[in-house]
Wavefront OBJ file of the C-alpha trace (Angstrom):
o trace
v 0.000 0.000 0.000
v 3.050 2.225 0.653
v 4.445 2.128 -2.860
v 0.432 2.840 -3.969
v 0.733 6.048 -1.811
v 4.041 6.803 -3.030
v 3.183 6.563 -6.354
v 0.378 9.076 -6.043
v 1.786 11.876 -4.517
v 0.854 15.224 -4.835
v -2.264 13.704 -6.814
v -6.095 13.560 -6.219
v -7.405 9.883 -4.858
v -9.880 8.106 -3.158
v -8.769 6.865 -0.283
v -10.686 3.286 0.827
v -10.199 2.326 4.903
v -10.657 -1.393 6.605
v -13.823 0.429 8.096
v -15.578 1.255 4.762
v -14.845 4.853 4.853
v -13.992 6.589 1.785
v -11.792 9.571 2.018
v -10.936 12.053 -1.346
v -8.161 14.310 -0.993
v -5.043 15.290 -2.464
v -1.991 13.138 -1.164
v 0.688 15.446 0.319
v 3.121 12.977 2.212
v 3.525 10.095 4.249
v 4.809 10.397 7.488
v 5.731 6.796 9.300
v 2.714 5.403 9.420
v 0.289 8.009 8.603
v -1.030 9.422 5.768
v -1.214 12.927 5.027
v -4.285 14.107 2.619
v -5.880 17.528 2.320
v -9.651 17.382 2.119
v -11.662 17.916 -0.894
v -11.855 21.646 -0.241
v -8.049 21.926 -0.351
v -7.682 23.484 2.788
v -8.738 20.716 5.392
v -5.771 18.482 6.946
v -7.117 14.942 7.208
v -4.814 11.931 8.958
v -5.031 8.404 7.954
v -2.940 5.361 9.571
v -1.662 3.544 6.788
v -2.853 0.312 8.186
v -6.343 1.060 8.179
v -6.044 2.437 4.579
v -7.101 -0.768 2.124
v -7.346 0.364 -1.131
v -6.055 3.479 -3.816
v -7.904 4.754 -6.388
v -6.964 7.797 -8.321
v -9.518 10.590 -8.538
v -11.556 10.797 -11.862
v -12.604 14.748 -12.664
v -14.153 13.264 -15.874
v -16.995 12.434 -14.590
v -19.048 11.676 -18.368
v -21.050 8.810 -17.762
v -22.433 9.235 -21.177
v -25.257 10.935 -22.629
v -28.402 9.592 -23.567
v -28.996 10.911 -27.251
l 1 2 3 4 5 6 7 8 9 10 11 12 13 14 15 16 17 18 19 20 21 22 23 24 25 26 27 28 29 30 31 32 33 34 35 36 37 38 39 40 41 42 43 44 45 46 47 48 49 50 51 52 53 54 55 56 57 58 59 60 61 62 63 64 65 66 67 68 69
């Protein structure tokens, strides 16, 4: 998961936890054991132990689905 996290830095992801939470921010570092995210607003610090994170995803702004026509 490490290398995942590593990998996106200083990108936009979803962030999925052991607990079924699912956390979007911007990856800014990892420190130990912790991840280090600001919140969708950009401003907001939000903390995540790495052990409790169980899944990477990165963060899709295209969000076409398609278009009935």
């Amino acid at each position: 998961m490490r290398k995942l996290l590593e990998a996106s830095m200083g990108q936009r992801c979803y962030l999925f936890t052991t607990l079924g939470q699912v956390y979007v921010g911007l990856v800014v570092e990892l420190i130990d054991d912790v991840v280090h995210l600001t919140g969708p607003d950009g401003i907001t610090p939000v903390y995540i132990n790495l052990s409790d994170v169980s899944g990477v995803r990165q963060y899709d702004e295209d969000n076409d689905l398609g278009s009935a026509r």
